[in-house]
Structures are given as C-alpha cells and as structure tokens.
ChimeraX commands (.cxc) that place a marker at each C-alpha (Angstrom):
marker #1 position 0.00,0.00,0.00 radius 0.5
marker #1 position 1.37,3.59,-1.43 radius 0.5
marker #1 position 1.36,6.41,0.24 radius 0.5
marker #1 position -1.60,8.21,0.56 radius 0.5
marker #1 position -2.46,12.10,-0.41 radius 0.5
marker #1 position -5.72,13.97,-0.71 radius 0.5
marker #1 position -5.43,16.47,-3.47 radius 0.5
marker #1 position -8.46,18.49,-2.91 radius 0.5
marker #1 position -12.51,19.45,-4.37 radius 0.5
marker #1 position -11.99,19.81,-8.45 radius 0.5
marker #1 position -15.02,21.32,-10.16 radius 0.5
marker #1 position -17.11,20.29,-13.38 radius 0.5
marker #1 position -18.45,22.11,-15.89 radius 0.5
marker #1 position -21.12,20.91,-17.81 radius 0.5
marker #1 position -20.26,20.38,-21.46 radius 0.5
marker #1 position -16.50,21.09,-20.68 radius 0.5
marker #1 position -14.40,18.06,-19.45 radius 0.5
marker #1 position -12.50,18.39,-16.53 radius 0.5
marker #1 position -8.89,16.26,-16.01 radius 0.5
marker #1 position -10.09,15.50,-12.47 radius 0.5
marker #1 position -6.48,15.17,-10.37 radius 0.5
marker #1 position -4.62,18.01,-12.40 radius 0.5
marker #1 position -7.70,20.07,-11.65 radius 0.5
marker #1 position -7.63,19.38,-7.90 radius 0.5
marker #1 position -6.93,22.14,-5.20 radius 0.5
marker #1 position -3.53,20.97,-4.41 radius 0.5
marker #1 position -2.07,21.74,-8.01 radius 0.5
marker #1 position -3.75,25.18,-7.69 radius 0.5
marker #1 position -1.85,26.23,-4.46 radius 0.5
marker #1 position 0.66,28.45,-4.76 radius 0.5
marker #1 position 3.46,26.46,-3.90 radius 0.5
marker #1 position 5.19,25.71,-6.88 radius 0.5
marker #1 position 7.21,22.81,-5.38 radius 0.5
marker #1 position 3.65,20.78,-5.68 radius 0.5
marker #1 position 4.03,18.58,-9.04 radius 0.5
marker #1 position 1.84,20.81,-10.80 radius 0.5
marker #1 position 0.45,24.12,-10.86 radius 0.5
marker #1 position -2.99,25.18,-12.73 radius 0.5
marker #1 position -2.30,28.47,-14.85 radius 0.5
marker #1 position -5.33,30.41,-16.59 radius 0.5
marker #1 position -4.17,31.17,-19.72 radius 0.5
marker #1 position -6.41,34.42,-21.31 radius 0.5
marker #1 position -5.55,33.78,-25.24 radius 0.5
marker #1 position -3.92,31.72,-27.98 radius 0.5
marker #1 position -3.23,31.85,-32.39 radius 0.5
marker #1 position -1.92,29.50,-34.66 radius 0.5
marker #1 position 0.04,30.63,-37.57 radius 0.5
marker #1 position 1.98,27.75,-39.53 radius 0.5
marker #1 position 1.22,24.82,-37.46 radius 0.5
marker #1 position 2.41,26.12,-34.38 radius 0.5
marker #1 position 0.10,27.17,-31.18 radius 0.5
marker #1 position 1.17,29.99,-29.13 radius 0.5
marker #1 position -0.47,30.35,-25.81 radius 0.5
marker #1 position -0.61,33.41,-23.42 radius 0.5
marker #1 position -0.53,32.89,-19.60 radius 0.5
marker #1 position -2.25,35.83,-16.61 radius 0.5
marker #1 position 1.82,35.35,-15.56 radius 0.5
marker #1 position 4.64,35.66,-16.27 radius 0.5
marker #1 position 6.18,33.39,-12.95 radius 0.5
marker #1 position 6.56,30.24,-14.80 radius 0.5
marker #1 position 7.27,27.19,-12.77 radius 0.5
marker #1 position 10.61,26.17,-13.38 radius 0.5
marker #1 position 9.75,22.77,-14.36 radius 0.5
marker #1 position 6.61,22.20,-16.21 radius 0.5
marker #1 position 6.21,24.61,-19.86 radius 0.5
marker #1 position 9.76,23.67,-21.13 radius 0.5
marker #1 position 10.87,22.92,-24.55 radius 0.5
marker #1 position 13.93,20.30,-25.11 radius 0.5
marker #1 position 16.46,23.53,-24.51 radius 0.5
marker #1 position 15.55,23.65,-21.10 radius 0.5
marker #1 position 13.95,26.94,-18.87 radius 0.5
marker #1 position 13.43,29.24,-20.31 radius 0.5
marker #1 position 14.24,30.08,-23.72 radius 0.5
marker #1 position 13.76,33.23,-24.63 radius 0.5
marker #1 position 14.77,33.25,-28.04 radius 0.5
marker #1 position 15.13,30.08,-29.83 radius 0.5
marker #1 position 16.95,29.59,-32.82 radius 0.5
marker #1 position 16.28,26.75,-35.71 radius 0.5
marker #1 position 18.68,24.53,-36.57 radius 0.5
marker #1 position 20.73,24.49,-40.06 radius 0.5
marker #1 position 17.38,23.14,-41.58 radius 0.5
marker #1 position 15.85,26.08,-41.21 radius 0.5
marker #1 position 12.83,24.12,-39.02 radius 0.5
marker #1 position 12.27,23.92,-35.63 radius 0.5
marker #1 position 13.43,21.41,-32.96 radius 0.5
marker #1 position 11.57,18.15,-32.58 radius 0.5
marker #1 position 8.84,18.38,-29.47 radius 0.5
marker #1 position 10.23,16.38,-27.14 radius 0.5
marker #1 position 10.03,19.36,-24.96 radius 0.5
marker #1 position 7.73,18.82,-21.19 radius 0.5
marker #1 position 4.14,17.77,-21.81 radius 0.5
marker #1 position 1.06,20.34,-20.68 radius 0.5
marker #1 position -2.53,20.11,-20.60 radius 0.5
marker #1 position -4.91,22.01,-21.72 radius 0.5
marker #1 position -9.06,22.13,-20.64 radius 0.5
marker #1 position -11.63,25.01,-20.63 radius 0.5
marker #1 position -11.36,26.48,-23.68 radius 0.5
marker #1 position -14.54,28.04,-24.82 radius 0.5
marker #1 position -14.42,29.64,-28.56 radius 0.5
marker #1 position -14.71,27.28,-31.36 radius 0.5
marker #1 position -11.21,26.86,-32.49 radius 0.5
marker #1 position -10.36,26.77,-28.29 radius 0.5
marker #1 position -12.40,23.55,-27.69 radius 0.5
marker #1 position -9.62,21.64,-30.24 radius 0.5
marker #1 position -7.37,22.22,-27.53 radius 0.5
marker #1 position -9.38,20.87,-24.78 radius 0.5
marker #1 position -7.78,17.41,-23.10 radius 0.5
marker #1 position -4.66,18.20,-25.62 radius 0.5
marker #1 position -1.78,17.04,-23.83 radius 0.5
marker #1 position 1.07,18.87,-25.64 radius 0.5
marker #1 position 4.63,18.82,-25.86 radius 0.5
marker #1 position 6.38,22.04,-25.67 radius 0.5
marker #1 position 8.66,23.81,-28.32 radius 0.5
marker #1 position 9.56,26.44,-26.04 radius 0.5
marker #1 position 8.83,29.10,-23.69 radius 0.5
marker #1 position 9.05,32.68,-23.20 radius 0.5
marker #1 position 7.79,34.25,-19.74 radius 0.5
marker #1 position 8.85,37.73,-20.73 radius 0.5
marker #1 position 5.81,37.18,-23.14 radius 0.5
marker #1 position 3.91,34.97,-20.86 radius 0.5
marker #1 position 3.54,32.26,-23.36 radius 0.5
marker #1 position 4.89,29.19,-24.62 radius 0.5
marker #1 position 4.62,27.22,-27.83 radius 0.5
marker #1 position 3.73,23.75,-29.50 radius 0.5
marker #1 position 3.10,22.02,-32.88 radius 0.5
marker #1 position -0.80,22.08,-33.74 radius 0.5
marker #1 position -1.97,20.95,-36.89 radius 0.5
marker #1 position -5.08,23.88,-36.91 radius 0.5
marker #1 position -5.86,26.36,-39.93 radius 0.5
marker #1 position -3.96,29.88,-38.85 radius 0.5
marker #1 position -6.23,32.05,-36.71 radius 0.5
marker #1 position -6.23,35.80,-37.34 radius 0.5
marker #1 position -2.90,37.22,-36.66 radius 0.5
marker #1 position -3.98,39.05,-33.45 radius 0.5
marker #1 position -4.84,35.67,-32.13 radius 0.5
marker #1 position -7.63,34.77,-30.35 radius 0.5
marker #1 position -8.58,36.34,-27.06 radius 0.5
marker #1 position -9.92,32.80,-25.01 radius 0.5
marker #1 position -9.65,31.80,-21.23 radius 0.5
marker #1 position -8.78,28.28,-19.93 radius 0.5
marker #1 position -6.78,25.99,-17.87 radius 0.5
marker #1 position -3.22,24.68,-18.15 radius 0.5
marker #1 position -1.49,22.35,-15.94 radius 0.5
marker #1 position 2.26,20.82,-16.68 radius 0.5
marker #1 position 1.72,16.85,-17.05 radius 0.5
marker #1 position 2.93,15.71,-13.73 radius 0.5
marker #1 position 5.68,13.12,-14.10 radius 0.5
marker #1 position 4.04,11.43,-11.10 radius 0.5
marker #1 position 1.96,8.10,-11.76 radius 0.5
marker #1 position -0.41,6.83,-9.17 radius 0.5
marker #1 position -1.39,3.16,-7.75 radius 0.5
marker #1 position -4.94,4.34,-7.26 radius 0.5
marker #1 position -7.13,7.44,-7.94 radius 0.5
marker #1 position -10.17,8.07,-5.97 radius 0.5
marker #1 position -13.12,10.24,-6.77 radius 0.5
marker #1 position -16.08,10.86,-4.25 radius 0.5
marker #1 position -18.80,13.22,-5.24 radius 0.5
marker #1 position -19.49,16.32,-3.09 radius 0.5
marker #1 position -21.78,16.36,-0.72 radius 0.5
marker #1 position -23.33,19.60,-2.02 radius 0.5
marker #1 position -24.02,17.68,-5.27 radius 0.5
marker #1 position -27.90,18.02,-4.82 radius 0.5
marker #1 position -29.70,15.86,-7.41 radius 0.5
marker #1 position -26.63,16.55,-10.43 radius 0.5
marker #1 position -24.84,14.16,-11.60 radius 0.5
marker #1 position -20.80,13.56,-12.22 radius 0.5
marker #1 position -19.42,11.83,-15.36 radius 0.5
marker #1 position -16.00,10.42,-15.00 radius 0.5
marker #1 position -14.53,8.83,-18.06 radius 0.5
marker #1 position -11.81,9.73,-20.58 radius 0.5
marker #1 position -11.54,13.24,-22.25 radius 0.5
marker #1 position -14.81,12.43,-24.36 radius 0.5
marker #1 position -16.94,11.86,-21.43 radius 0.5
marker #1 position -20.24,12.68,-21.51 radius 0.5
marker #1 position -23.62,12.57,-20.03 radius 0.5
marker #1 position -24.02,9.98,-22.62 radius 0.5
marker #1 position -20.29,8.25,-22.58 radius 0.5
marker #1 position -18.58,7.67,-19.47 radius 0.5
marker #1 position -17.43,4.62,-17.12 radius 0.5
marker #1 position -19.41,5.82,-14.14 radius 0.5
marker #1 position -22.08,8.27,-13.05 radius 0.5
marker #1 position -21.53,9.57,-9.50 radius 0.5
marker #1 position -24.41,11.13,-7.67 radius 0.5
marker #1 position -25.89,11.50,-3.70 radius 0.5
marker #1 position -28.57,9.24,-4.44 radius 0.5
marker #1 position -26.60,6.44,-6.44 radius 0.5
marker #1 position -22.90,5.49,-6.51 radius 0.5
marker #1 position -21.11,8.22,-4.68 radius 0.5
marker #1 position -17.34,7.12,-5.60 radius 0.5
marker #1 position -14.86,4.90,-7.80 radius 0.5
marker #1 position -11.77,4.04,-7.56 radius 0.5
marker #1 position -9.20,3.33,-10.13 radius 0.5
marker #1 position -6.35,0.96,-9.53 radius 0.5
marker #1 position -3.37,-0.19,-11.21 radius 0.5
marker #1 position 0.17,0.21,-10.69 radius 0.5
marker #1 position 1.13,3.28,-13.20 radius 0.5
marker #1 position -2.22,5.11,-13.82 radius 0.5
marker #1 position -1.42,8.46,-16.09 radius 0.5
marker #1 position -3.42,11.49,-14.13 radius 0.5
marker #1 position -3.99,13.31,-17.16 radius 0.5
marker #1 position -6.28,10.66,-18.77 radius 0.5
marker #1 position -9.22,10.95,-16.05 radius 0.5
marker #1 position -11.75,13.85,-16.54 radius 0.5
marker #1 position -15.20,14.64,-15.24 radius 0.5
marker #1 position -18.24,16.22,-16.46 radius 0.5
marker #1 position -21.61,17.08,-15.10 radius 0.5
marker #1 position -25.16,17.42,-15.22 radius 0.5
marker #1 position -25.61,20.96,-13.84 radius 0.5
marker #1 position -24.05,24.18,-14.28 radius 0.5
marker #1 position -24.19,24.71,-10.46 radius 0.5
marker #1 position -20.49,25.84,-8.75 radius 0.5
marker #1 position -20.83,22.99,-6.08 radius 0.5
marker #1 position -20.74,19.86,-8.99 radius 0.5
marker #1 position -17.32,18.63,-7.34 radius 0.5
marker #1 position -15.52,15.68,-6.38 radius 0.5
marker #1 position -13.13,15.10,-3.95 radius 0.5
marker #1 position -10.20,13.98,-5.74 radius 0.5
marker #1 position -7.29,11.29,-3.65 radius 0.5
marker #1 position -4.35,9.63,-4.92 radius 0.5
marker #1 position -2.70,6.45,-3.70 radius 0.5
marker #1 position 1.35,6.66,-4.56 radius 0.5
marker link #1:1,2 radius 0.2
marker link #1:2,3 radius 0.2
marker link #1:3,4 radius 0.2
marker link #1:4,5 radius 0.2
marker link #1:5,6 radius 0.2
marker link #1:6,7 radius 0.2
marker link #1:7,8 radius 0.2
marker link #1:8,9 radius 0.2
marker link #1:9,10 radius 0.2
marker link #1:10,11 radius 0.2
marker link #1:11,12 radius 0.2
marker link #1:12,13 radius 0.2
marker link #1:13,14 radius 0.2
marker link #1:14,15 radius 0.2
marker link #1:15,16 radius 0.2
marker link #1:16,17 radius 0.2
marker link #1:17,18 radius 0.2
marker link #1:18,19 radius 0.2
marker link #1:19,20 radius 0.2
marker link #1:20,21 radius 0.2
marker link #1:21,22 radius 0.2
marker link #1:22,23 radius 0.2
marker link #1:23,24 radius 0.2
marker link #1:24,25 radius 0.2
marker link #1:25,26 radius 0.2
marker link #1:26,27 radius 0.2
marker link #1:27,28 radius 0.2
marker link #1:28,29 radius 0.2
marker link #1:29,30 radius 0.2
marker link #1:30,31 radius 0.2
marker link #1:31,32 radius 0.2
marker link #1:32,33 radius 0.2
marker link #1:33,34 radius 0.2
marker link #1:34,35 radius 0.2
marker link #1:35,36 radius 0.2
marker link #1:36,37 radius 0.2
marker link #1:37,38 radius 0.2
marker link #1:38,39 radius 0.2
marker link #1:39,40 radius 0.2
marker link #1:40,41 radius 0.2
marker link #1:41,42 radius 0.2
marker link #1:42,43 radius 0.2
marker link #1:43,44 radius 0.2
marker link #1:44,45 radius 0.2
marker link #1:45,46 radius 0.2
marker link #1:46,47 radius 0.2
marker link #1:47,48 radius 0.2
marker link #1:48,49 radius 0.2
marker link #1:49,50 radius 0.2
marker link #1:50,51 radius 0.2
marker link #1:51,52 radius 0.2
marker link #1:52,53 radius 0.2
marker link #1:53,54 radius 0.2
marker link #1:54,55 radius 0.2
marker link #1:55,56 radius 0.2
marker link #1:56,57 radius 0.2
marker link #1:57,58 radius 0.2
marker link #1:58,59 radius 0.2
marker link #1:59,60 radius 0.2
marker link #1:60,61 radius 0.2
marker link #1:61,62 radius 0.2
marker link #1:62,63 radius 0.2
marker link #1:63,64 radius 0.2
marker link #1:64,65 radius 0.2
marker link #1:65,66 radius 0.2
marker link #1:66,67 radius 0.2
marker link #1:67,68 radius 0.2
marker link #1:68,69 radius 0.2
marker link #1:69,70 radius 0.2
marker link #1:70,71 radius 0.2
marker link #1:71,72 radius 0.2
marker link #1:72,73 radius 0.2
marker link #1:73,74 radius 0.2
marker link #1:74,75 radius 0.2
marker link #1:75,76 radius 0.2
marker link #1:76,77 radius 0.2
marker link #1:77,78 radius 0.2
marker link #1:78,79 radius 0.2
marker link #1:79,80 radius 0.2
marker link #1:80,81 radius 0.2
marker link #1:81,82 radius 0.2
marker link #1:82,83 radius 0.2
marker link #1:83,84 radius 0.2
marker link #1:84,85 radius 0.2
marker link #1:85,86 radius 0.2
marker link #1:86,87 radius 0.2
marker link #1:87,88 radius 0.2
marker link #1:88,89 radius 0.2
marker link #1:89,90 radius 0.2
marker link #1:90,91 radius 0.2
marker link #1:91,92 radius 0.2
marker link #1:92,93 radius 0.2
marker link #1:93,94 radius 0.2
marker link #1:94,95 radius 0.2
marker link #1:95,96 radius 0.2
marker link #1:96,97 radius 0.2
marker link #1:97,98 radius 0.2
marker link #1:98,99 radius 0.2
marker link #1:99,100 radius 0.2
marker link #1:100,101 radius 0.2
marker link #1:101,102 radius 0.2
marker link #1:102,103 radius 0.2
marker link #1:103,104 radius 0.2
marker link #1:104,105 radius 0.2
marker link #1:105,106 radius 0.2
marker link #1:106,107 radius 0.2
marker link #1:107,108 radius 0.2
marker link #1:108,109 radius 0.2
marker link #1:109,110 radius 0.2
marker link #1:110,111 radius 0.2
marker link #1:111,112 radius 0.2
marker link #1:112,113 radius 0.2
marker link #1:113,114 radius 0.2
marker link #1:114,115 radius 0.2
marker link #1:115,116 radius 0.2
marker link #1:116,117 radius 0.2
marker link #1:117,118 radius 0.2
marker link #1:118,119 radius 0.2
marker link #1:119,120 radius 0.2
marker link #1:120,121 radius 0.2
marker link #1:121,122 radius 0.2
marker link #1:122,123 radius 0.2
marker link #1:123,124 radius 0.2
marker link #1:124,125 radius 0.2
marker link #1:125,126 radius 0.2
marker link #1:126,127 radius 0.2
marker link #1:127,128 radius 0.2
marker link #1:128,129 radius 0.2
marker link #1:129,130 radius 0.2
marker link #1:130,131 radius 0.2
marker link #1:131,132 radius 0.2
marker link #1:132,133 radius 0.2
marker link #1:133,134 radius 0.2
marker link #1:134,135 radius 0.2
marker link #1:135,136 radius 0.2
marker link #1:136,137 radius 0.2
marker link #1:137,138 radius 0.2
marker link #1:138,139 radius 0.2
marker link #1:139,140 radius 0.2
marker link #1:140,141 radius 0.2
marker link #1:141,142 radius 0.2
marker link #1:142,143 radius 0.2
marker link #1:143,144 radius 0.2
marker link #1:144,145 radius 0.2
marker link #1:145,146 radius 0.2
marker link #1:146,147 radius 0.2
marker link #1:147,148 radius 0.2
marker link #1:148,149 radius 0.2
marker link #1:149,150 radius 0.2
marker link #1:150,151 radius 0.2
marker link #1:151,152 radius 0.2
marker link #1:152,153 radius 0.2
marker link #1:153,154 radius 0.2
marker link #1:154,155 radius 0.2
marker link #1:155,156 radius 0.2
marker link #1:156,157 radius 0.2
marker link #1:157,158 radius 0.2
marker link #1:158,159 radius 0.2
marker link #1:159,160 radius 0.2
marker link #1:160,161 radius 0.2
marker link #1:161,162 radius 0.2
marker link #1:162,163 radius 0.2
marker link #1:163,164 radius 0.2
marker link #1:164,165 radius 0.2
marker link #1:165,166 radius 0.2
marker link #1:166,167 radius 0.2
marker link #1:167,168 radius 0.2
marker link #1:168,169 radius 0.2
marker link #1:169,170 radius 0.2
marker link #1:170,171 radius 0.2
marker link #1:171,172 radius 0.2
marker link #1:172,173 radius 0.2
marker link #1:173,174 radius 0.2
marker link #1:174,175 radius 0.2
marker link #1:175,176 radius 0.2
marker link #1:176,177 radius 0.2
marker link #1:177,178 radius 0.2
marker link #1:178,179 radius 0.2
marker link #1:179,180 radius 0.2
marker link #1:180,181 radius 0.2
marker link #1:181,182 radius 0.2
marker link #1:182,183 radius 0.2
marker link #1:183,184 radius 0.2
marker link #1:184,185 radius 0.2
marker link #1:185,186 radius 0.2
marker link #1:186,187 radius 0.2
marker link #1:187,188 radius 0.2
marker link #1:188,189 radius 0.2
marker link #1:189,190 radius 0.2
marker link #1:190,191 radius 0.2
marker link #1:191,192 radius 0.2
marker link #1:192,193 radius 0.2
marker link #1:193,194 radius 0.2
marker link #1:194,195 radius 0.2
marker link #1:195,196 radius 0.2
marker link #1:196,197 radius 0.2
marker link #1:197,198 radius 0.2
marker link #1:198,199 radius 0.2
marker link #1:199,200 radius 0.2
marker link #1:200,201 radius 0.2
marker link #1:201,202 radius 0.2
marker link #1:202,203 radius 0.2
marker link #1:203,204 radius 0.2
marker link #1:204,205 radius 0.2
marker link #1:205,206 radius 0.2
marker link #1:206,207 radius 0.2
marker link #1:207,208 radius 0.2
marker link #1:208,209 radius 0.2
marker link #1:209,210 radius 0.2
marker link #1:210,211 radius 0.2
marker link #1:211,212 radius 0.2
marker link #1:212,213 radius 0.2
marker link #1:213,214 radius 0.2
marker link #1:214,215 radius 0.2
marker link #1:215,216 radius 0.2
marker link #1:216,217 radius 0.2
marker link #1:217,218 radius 0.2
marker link #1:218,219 radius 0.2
marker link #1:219,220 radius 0.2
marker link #1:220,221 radius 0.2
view
C-alpha cells in the first residue's frame, strides 16, 4: 500500500471536461514545489502549425512549460534546416477552452517547443488552420503533465451535489459516454487501480451548471 495524499474538491463544468487530479486544489496552491500548478491562460493563435499560448503570468514554474532547450528560452533559434526542434520538450494540458477553435485544444496534452515568460507564453506544434494574426482572445486551464503516476485514484462526489450528476470517463466523457455516473442518491465514488495510472487521462463532467458539482479527488502513490 502507497502512500496516501488527498489532493483536494476539483469542479465540473457541464459540457467542458474536466482532467479530475490536475484540476484538484492541491495543483492550484501556490506552492510551486507541488508537481503541478494550474495556470489560466487568457488567449492563444496559430500561424503555420504552431500554437502559441498566453498565460495571466509571467512566474513560470521552473519545471513544467519547457521545450527540449531547457527553462526558459527566450529566443530560440532553428537549426541548419531552417525548421524547428523536434517536441520532445515537457508535456502540458490544456481544458476550458470556450471559442470554437479553443475547444480543439481541450484534453490536448502537448509537448512544448519552447517558452518565453517575458511574453507569458509558450509554444507547441498544432496541426489547426492559422487564426487571425492578433490571435484569439480565449480563457482556460493549463497544468504541466505531472511526471508522477499513481497506484490508485479516488473520486467521491461532493456532498453539495444536490440531485446533479458527475461523469468520469476519458476526455470524451459525456452525459451519454462515461465509465461511471456519480451522484448522492446512487454510486457516490470509484476508484481506479493499477500500478502506473497516467493522471492526465481521467476527466469529469456534469449534469448541472451549479459551482458545487465537485468531487473530492485522492491519490494512492
């Protein structure tokens, strides 16, 4: 039996999945020496098969939005090719995107070219259209990909859940797709167990629209 650590309430939204442990309140603290950290992000573009999104900071976690050359690069050169470096930079992902070109990003798990925090943004391969050059003003949620796999991964529905319902499945779950339906008058949790579960595979959706559609999220290590 692994250790055991209670990561904290994550919230649905309804017609948005959620990755349920990157999500929960412990990445969002503000120590950064947790293995992850949530960061809003307020807009992205694509231009030439590359995604650029902006951060609300510029305090970057040191380990987390890296490309292959390490923290941070500022300016990044190509090589003699005159194309960029492969992306075998750190892995983020991405949720909460709202406009239509934003929801392709949603449950993305990306590797990263590079990063600049000057500009609060960093950059990955994305096989889109181009977006208008301004980019595209959007708010949602990114989390590094913690390098941390679990044992077990527990979700228990909050007690404020009233009569909604929570989803969990993988990122296409759905009131009409998912592995279990959590609710207070039903099956209030389910746990997950193997011996190298990825976090960023498990999301959660919802019923309602109502702030209090959580579930309490632990981990076994």
């Amino acid at each position: 039996m692994g250790a055991l650590r209670t990561l904290g309430l994550v919230t649905a939204v309804k017609g948005y999945p959620t990755p349920a442990v990157l999500a929960a309140a412990y990445y969002t603290s503000s120590n950064l020496a947790t293995p992850g950290v949530v960061i809003a992000a307020t807009g992205f573009s694509i231009l030439n098969g590359i995604c650029t999104v902006t951060l609300n900071t510029s305090v970057f976690p040191t380990d987390g939005y890296n490309g292959p050359n390490g923290y941070p690069t500022q300016n990044p050169v190509t090589n003699l090719q005159g194309v960029f470096p492969p992306p075998n930079g750190q892995q983020v992902t991405l949720w909460g995107f709202t406009t239509t070109v934003g929801k392709f990003l949603n449950g993305k798990r990306v590797s990263v070219i590079d990063c600049n925090p000057a500009a609060k943004s960093f950059r990955f391969y994305f096989a889109h259209a181009d977006d208008a050059s301004a980019g595209l003003a959007d708010t949602g949620n990114t989390a590094p990909s913690p390098k941390q796999h679990y044992r077990a991964i527990r979700l228990e529905c909050s007690q404020s859940l009233s009569t909604d319902l929570i989803y969990v499945g993988d990122l296409n779950v759905s009131s009409t797709q998912y592995m279990a339906c959590l609710s207070l008058a039903g099956q209030l949790s389910i746990e997950i167990a193997s011996e190298n579960i990825p976090p960023e595979g498990l999301f959660i959706d919802t019923s309602g629209t109502a702030s209090t559609d959580q579930v309490m999220c632990t981990v076994i290590y």
